[in-house]
N, C-alpha and C positions, 0 to 999 in steps of 0.2 A: 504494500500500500504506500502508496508517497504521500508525501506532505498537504498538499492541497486535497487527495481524494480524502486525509484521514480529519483532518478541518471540516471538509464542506460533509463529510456521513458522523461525526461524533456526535453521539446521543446518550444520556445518562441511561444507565437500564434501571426496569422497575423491578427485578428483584434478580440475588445474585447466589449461586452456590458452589460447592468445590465443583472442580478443583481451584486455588487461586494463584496469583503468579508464583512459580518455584523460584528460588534463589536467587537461579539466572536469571529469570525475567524483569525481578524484583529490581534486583543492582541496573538489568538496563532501563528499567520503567525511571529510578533513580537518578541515574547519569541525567537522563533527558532532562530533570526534575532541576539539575543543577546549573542547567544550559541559558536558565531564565535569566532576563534582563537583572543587572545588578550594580546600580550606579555607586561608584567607590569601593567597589568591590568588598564589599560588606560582609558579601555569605553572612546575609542572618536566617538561612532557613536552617531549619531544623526538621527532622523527620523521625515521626516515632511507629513503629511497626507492632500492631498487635494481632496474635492469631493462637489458636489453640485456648486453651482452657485460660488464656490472658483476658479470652474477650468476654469470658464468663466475671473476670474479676473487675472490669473493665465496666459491664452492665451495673455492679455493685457500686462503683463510683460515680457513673451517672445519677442511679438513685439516690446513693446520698446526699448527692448535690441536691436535688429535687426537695429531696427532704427537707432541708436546710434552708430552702429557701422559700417553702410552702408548707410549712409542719405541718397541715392539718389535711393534707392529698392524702388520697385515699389509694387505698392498698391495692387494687387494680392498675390507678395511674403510674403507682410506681413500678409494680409489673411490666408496663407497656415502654417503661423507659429504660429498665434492666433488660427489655428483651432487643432495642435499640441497637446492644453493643455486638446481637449478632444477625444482622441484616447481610453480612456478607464475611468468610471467613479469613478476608486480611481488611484491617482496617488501617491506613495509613493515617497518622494526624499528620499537618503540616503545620508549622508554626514560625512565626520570625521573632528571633531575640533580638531587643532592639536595644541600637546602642545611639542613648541619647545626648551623649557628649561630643559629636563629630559636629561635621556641618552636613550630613545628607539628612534631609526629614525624614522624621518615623514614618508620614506615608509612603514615602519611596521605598523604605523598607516592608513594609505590608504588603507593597503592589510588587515585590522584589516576590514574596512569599507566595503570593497571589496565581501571580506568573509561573512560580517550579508549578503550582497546584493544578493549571493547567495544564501545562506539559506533561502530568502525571495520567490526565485524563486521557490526553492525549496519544503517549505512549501506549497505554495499556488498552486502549482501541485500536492502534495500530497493531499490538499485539495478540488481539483476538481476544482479550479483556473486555467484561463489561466493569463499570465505574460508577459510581453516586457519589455526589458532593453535598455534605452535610454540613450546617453549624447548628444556630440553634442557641438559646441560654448555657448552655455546658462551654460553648465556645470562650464564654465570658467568663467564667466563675471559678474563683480563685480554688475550691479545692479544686476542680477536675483538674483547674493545671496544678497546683503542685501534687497531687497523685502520679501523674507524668513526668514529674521533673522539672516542669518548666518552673520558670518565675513569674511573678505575679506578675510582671509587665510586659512580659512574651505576647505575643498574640497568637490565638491558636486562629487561622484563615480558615481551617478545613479540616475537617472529616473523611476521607473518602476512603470510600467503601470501596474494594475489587474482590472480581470472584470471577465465574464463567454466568455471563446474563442464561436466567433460565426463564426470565419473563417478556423477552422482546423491551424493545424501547417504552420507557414512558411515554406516553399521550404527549406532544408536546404542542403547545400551543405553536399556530403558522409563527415562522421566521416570518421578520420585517422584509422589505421589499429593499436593493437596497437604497434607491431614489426618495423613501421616506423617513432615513436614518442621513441622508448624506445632503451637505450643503457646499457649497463654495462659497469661500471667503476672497473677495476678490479686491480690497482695500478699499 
C-alpha cells in the first residue's frame, strides 16, 4: 500500500481482536510513530504499550479514576469503563512530556505527539491493522497518568486501540468535499 492509497482508505475500525501487531510490526508501526513532525527536536513523545492481562489491570485504573471523580456511579458504569481497557488486545497510549523551559510551545509539542498518533494509525492500516483513537476524561486525570508513569503534566493525546478489525469500519460520517474545507488567501 503506498502512502496516498493508505491516507485516502484509513478508517478507524468499530471493533478489534487478536491477533495484534507482533513485535515486528509493533517496533515498525513505532518507527513510523517517530517520523512525526518535531520542531526543536524535542522527542516529547512517549509510548506506552499495554497487552495481556496489563489490560485487565489497566481496566482497574480506569475505574478508579471514574471512581474518584464520580463517587457515587454506579457499579455497572464502572463495569463499562473497566471493560474499556479491552476493546482491542494492544493498546498503545501516546503521550508528550513537555518541556516547559525551552522556547518551543507546549502546543507544538502536543501536535509533535499528535502527529506520531497519527502515523501510528496510519502505519498499522498500512499494515493490515485495524486502529481506534480514544481519549476521553482518563486522558486528563492525574491518577491514570501516574499509574502509567507519566507526570502530571505529560499529556496523554491518545488511546489507540490495535488489533485485527473484526467489525469492518465504523459508520463514518461523509468526508468534506474538499472545495468546502479549502480557501485561498490571496493578500
Amino acid at each position: 500500500m503506498n502512502a496516498i492509497e493508505a491516507l485516502h482508505t484509513r478508517e478507524s475500525a468499530a471493533k478489534l481482536q487478536e491477533p495484534a501487531p507482533d513485535e515486528v510490526a509493533l517496533e515498525a508501526i513505532l518507527k513510523a510513530a517517530v517520523r512525526a513532525p518535531d520542531h526543536g527536536r524535542l522527542r516529547p513523545w512517549r509510548f506506552i504499550a499495554i497487552r495481556g492481562e496489563a489490560l485487565r489491570r489497566f481496566g482497574e485504573v480506569l475505574a478508579e479514576a471514574l471512581q474518584a471523580r464520580s463517587p457515587a456511579i454506579a457499579p455497572d458504569m464502572l463495569a463499562r469503563e473497566r471493560a474499556k481497557a479491552l476493546r482491542a488486545p494492544l493498546v498503545v497510549v501516546v503521550a508528550a512530556r513537555i518541556q516547559r523551559d525551552g522556547k518551543i510551545p507546549e502546543i507544538e509539542q502536543i501536535l509533535s505527539a499528535g502527529a506520531a498518533a497519527q502515523n501510528i494509525m496510519l502505519a498499522a492500516h498500512a499494515l493490515a491493522y485495524g486502529a481506534m483513537w480514544k481519549t476521553g476524561d482518563p486522558a486528563y486525570d492525574p491518577h491514570v497518568k501516574r499509574a502509567l508513569g507519566l507526570h502530571e503534566d505529560d499529556a496523554i493525546v491518545a488511546f489507540i486501540y490495535l488489533g485485527t478489525n473484526s467489525g469492518g469500519p465504523r459508520p463514518s460520517a461523509t468526508r468534506p468535499e474538499i472545495h468546502d474545507v479549502l480557501t485561498e488567501w490571496r493578500g
